[in-house]
C-alpha positions as CSV (number, residue, x, y, z in Angstrom):
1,X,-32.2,14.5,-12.8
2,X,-30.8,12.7,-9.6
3,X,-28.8,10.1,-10.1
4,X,-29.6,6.6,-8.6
5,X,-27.4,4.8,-5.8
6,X,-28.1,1.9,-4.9
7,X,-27.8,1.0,-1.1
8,X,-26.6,-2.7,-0.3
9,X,-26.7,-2.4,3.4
10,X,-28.2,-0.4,6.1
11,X,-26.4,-0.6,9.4
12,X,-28.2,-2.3,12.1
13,X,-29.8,0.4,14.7
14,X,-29.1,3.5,12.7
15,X,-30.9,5.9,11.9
16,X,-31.5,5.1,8.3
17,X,-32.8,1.7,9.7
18,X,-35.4,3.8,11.8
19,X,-36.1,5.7,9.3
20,X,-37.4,2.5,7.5
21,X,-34.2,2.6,5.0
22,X,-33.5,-1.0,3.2
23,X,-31.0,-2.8,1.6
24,X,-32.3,-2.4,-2.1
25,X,-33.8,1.1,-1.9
26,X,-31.3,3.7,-3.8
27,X,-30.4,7.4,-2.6
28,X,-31.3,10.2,-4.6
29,X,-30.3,13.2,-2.9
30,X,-28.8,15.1,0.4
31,X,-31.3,18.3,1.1
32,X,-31.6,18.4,-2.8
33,X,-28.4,17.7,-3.6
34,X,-27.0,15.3,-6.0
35,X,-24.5,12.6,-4.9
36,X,-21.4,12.7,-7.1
37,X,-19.3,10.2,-4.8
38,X,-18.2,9.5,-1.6
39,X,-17.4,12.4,-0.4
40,X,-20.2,14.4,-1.1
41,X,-22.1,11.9,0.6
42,X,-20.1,12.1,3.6
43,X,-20.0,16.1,3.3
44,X,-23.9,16.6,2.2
45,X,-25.2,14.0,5.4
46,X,-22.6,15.7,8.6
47,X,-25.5,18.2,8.1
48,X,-27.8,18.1,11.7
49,X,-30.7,18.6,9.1
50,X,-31.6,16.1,6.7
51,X,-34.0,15.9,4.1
52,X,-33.2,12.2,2.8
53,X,-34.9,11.7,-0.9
54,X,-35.2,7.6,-1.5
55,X,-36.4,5.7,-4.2
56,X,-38.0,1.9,-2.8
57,X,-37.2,-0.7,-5.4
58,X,-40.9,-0.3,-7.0
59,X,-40.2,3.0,-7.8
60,X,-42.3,4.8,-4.6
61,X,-40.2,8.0,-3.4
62,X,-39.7,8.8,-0.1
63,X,-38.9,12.1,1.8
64,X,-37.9,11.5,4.8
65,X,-36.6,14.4,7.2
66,X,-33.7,13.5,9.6
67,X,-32.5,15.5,13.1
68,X,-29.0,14.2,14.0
69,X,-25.3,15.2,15.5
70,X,-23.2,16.6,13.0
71,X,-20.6,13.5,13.7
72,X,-23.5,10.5,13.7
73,X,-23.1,8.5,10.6
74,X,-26.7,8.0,8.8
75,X,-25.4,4.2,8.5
76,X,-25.7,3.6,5.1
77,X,-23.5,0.8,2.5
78,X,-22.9,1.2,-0.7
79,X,-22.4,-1.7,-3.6
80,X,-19.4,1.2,-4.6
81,X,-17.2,2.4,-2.2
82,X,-16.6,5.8,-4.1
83,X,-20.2,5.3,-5.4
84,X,-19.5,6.8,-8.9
85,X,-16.6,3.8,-9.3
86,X,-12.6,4.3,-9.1
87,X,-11.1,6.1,-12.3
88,X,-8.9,4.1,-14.3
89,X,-5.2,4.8,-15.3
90,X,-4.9,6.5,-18.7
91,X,-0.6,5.9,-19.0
92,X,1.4,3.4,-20.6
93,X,4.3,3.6,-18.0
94,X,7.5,1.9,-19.4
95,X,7.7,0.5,-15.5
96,X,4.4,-0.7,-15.1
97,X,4.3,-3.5,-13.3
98,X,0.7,-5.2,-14.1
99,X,2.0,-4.8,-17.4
100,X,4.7,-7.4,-16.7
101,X,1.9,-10.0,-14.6
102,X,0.9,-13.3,-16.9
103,X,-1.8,-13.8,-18.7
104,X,-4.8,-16.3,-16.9
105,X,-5.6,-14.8,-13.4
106,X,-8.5,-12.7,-12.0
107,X,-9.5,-10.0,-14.0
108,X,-9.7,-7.7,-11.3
109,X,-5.2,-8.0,-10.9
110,X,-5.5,-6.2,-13.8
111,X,-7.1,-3.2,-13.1
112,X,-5.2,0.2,-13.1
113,X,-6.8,2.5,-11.1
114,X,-5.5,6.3,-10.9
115,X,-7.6,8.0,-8.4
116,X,-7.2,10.7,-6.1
117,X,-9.6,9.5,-4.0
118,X,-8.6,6.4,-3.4
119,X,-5.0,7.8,-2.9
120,X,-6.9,10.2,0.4
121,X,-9.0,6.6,1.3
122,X,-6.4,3.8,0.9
123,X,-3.2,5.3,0.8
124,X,-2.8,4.6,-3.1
125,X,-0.4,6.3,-5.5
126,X,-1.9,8.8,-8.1
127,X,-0.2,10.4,-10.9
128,X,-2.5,13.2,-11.5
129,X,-2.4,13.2,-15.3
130,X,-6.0,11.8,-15.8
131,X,-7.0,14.9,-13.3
132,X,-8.6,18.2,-14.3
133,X,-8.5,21.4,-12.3
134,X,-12.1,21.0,-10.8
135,X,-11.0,18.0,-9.4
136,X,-7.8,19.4,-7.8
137,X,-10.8,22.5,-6.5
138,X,-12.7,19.5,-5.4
139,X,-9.8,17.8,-3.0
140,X,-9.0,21.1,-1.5
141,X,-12.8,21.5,-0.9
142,X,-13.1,18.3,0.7
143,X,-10.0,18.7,2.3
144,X,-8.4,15.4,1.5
145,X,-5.1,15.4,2.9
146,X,-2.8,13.8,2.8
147,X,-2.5,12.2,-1.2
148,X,0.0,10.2,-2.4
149,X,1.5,11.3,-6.0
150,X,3.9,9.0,-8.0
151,X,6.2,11.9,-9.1
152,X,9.3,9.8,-10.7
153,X,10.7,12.7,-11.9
154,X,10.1,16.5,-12.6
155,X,11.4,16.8,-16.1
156,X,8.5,17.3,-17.9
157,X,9.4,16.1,-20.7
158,X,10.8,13.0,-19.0
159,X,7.5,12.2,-17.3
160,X,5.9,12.3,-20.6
161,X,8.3,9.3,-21.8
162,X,8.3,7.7,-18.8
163,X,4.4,7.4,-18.3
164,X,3.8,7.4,-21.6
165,X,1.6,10.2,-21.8
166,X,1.5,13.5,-23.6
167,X,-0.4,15.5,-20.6
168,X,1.9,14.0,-17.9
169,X,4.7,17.3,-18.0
170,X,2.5,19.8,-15.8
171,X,2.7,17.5,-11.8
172,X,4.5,20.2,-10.3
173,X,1.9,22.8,-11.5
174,X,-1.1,20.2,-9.3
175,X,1.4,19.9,-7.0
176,X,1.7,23.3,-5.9
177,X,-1.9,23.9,-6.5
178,X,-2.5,21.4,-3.8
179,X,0.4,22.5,-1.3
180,X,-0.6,26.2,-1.7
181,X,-4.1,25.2,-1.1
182,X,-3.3,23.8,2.7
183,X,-3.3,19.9,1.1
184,X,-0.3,17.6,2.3
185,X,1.5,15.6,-0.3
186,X,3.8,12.3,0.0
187,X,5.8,11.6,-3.1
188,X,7.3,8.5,-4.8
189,X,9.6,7.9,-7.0
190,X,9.8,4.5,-9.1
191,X,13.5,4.7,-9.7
192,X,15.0,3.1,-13.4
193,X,18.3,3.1,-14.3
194,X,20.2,5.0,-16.3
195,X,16.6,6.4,-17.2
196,X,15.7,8.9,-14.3
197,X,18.4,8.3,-11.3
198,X,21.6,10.4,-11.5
199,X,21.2,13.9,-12.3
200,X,17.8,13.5,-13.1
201,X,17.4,12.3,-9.7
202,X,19.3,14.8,-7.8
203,X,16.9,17.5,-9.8
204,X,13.7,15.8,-9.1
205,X,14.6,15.6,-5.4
206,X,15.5,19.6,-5.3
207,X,12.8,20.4,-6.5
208,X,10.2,18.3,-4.7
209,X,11.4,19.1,-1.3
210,X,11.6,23.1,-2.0
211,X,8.1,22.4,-0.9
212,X,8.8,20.8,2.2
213,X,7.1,20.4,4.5
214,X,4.2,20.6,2.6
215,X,5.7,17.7,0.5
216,X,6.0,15.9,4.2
217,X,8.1,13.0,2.4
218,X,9.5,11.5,-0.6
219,X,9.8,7.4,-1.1
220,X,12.5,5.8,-3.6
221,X,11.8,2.6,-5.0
222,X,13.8,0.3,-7.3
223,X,11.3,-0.7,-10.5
224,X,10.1,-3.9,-10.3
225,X,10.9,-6.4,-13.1
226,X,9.2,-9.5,-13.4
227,X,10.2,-12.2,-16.1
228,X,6.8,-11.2,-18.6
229,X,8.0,-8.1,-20.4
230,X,7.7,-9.8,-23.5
231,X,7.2,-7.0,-26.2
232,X,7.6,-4.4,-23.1
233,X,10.6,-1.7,-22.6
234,X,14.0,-3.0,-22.1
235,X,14.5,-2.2,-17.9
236,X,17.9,-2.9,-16.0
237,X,17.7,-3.9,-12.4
238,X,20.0,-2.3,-10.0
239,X,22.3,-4.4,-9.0
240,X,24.9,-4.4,-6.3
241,X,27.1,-1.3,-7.4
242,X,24.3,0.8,-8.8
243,X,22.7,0.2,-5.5
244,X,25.3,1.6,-3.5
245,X,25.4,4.7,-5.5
246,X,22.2,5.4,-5.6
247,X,22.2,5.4,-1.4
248,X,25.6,7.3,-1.6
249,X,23.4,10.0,-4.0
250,X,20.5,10.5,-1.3
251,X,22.9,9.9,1.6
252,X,24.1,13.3,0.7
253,X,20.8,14.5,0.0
254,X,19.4,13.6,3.6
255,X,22.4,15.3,5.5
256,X,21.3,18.2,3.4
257,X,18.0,18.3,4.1
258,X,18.3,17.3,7.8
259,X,20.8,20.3,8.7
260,X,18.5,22.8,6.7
261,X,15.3,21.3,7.3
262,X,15.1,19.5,10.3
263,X,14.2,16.3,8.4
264,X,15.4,13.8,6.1
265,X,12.7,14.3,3.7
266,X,14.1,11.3,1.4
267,X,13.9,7.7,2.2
268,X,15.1,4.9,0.8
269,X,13.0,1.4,0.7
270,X,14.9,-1.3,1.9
271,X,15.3,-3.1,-1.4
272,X,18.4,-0.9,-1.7
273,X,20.4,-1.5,1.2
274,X,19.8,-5.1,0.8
275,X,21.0,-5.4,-2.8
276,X,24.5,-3.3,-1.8
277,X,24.9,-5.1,1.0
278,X,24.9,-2.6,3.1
279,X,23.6,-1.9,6.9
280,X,19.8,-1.1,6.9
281,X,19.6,2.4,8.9
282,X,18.6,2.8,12.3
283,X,15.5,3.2,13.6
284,X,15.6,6.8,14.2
285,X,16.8,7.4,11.1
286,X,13.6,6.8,9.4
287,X,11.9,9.6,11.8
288,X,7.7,8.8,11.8
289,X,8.0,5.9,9.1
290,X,6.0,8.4,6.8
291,X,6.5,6.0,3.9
292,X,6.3,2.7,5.3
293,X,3.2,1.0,3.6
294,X,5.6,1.6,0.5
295,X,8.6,-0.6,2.1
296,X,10.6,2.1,3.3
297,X,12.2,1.4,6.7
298,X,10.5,-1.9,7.1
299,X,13.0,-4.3,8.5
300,X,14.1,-1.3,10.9
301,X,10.1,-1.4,12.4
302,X,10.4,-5.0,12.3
303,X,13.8,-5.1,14.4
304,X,12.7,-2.6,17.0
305,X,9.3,-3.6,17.5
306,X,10.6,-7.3,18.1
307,X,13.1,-5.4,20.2
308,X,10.4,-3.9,22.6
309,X,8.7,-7.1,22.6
310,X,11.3,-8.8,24.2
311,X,12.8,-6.6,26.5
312,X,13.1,-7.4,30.0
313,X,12.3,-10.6,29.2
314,X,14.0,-13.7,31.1
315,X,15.1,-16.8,29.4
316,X,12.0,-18.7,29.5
317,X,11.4,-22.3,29.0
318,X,8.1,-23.5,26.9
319,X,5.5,-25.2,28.4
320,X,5.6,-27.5,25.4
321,X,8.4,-28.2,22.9
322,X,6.9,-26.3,19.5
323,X,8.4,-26.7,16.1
324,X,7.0,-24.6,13.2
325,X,7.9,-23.2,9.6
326,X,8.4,-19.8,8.3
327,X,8.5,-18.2,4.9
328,X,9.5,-15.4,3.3
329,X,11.0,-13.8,0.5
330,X,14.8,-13.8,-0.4
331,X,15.1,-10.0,0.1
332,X,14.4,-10.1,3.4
333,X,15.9,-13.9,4.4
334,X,18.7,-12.9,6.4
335,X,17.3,-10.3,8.3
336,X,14.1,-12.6,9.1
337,X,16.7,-15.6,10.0
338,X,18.4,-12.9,12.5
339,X,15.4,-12.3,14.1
340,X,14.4,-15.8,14.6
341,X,17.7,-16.4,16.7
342,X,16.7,-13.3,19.1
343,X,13.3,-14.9,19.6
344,X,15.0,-18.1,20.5
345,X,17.5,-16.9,22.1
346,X,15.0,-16.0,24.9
347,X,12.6,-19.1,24.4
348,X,14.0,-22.7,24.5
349,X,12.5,-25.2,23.2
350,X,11.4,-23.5,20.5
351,X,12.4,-24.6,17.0
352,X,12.0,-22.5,13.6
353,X,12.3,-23.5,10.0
354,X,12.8,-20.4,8.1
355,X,12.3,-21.3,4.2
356,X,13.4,-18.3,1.4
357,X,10.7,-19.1,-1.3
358,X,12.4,-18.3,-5.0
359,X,9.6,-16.2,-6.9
360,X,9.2,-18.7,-10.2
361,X,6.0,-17.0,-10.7
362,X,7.2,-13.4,-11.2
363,X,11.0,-14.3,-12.1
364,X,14.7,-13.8,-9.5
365,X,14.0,-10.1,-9.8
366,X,10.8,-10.0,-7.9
367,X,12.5,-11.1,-4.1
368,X,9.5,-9.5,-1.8
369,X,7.9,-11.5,0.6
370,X,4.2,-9.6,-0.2
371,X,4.3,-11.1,-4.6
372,X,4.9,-14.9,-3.1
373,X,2.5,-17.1,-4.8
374,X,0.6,-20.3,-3.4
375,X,1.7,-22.5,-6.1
376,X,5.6,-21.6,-5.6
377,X,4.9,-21.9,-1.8
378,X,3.7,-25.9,-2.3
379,X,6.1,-26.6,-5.2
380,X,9.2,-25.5,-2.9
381,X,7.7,-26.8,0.6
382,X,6.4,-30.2,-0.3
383,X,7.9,-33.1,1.7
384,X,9.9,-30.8,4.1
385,X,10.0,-30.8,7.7
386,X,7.2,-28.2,8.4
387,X,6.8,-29.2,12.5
388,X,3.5,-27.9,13.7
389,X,2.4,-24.5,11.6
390,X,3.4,-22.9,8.5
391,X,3.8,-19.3,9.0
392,X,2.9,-16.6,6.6
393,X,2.8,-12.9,5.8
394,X,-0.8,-11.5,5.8
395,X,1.0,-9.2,3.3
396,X,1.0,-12.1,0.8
397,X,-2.8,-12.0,0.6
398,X,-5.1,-9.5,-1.4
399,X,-7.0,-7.5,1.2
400,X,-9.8,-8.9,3.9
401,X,-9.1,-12.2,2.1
402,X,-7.6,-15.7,2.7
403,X,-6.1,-15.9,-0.9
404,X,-3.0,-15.4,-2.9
405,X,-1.7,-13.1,-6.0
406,X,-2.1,-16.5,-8.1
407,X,-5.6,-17.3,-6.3
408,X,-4.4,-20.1,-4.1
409,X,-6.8,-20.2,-1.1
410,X,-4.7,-20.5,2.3
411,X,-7.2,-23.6,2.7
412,X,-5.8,-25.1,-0.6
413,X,-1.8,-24.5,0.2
414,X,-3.0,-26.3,3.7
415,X,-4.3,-29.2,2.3
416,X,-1.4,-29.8,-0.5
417,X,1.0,-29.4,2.6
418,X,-1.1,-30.8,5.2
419,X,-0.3,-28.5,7.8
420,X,-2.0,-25.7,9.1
421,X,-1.2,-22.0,8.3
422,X,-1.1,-19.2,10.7
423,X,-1.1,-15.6,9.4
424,X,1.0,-13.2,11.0
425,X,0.4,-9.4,11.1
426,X,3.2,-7.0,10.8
427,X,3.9,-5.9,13.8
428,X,6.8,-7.3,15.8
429,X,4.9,-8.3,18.9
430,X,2.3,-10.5,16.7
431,X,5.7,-11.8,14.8
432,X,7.1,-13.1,18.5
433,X,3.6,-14.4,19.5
434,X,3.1,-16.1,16.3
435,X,6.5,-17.9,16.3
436,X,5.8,-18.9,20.1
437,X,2.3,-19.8,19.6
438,X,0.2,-17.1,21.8
């Protein structure tokens, strides 16, 4: 029996429009096949021949036979993205950190999800232990490269503390059952002291990159601690000294791997550098960024790109006078304040309030611009100078939408301010443009 999948939207002059395809009809099958998910869907219909099998909502099936190029999309929505719905985490993860958010806000923040297709889709860490080995056949089948494993360590039995989970000792086995099959893996490690740094870390990182370059890059993160871990395992944050040693322990590591290699492998976020106090690395250093969208080499992107977007330019003189408000996170004050005064530098008349917003929501250990909240944002900014806009991170807000981890609306935080709020994209032209009004 076919399973039914609803269709939520047809695209507008495709040819499942032609076809006479509506919003409210469901698919039942590919030239007979069934539709698991996403990806047989997009598999089964590259086919030029099409036999499309569709159910009207009063229950009249329709054949309908379909002649197209392999690349054209049939142009059909789904109420499910993956169609068959993302599979949820099965760990207990001593580090988790939607274990640590408070009680009260959307139910949806509290979703785990642990899927290896959404890892291919979205860029999203997997652990693999909720994955059997059909699955694993069915990635290299569908040839999604590159995914994204959270690795934390290789000590089997390790893992199995860390995450929580009996059937979490056997990721180098998927691993390599993945890089032998042709599939590119990025790696990350959520790092916890005194729990798997040190030698544990120096083992986890030899083996993981005797796979290189399959395993094109590895990510270390500091674990995240917010203040509601009532009941939850007792975590230390790294703190200045334990910083620095953990970037004098990869240091090492990515001379290593860059004289034998040809690449670094290893990267640092920036959290690290910034807690010891020491000099971000340059640019180069962080080769093609291949870990960016998990903080690594950030502020370095930032700085060059606001670089380029001011080269060869002359001291210039605004039209108009303009005065506007910044915020960000403590972690990354400084180096944001830095920038400012290179921007205006090379624009007078230009005047920026740059305002380092203390995270009272998630507690002094959570210092990332991208977990500010709404309500800290108006508690902390009310009755200060703000001049003409409020500036803020689009990474501050959930995706495609105007609204905050705590569900502050953009519109609300402008009206309890009573200024209006520009969002800023990450790049460092749009940061340049954005502070001089373009």
């Amino acid at each position: 029996m076919h399973s039914k999948i609803k269709i939520c939207m047809v695209q507008p002059g495709s040819i499942a429009e032609e076809a006479g395809v509506e919003a409210g009809d469901f698919l039942l099958s590919i030239n007979k096949q069934n539709i698991k998910d996403i990806f047989d869907y997009r598999y089964y219909q590259s086919s030029e021949e099409l036999l499309l099998e569709i159910e009207k909502p009063d229950g009249e099936i329709w054949e309908i036979e379909v002649e197209k190029d392999e690349t054209e999309d049939l142009g059909l929505d789904f109420e499910d993205s993956l169609i068959d719905g993302a599979k949820s985490c099965t760990n207990k993860c001593i580090f988790c950190f939607i274990d640590q958010l408070p009680k009260g806000m959307r139910e949806t923040v509290y979703f785990k999800d642990d899927d290896s297709r959404l890892s291919f889709l979205t860029g999203n860490y997997v652990t693999l232990t909720n994955i059997k080995n059909e699955e694993l056949e069915r990635i290299i089948h569908y040839r999604m490269s590159p995914i994204n494993v959270s690795v934390h360590t290789t000590n089997p039995d390790l893992r199995k503390f860390m995450l929580g989970n009996r059937f979490a000792g056997d990721v180098m086995d998927k691993i390599r059952m993945l890089t032998d099959n042709g599939i590119e893996v990025n790696c990350q490690i959520v790092l916890c002291r005194d729990i798997n740094d040190k030698d544990e870390l120096d083992k986890t990182i030899e083996d993981l990159c005797q796979l290189y370059p399959s395993i094109n890059s590895v990510s270390i993160v500091p674990v995240g601690i917010s203040r509601h871990r009532e009941n939850l395992f007792e975590l230390k944050p790294f703190d200045m000294e334990s910083s620095a040693n953990v970037i004098n322990q990869v240091h090492k590591w990515q001379n290593k791997l860059l004289k034998e290699k040809g690449s670094r492998v290893i990267y640092l976020s920036d959290e690290f550098y910034i807690n010891a106090d020491i000099d971000i690395p340059r640019y180069r250093e962080y080769e093609d960024f291949p870990q960016i969208e998990n903080g690594v080499g950030m502020v370095a992107l930032l700085r060059q790109e606001v670089k380029e977007a001011l080269k060869n330019k002359k001291k210039h003189i605004l039209s108009a006078c303009r005065k506007v408000s910044l915020v960000t996170g403590r972690l990354v004050y400084k180096n944001i304040l830095q920038l400012v005064d290179e921007i205006k530098n090379v624009y007078n008349g230009l005047e920026v309030n740059v305002y380092d917003i203390e995270n009272e929501f998630f507690g002094p250990y959570v210092t990332v611009t991208g977990l500010l909240t709404g309500q800290d944002i108006v508690k902390q900014l009310k009755g200060r100078d703000l001049g003409q806009e409020l500036l803020i991170s689009r990474n501050m807000l959930r995706a495609g939408e105007q609204v905050l981890l705590d569900d502050y609306t953009v519109e609300r935080i402008e009206a309890e301010l009573n200024i209006p709020i520009r969002i800023v994209d990450g790049s460092g032209s749009e940061f340049v443009n954005s502070l001089i009004g373009n």
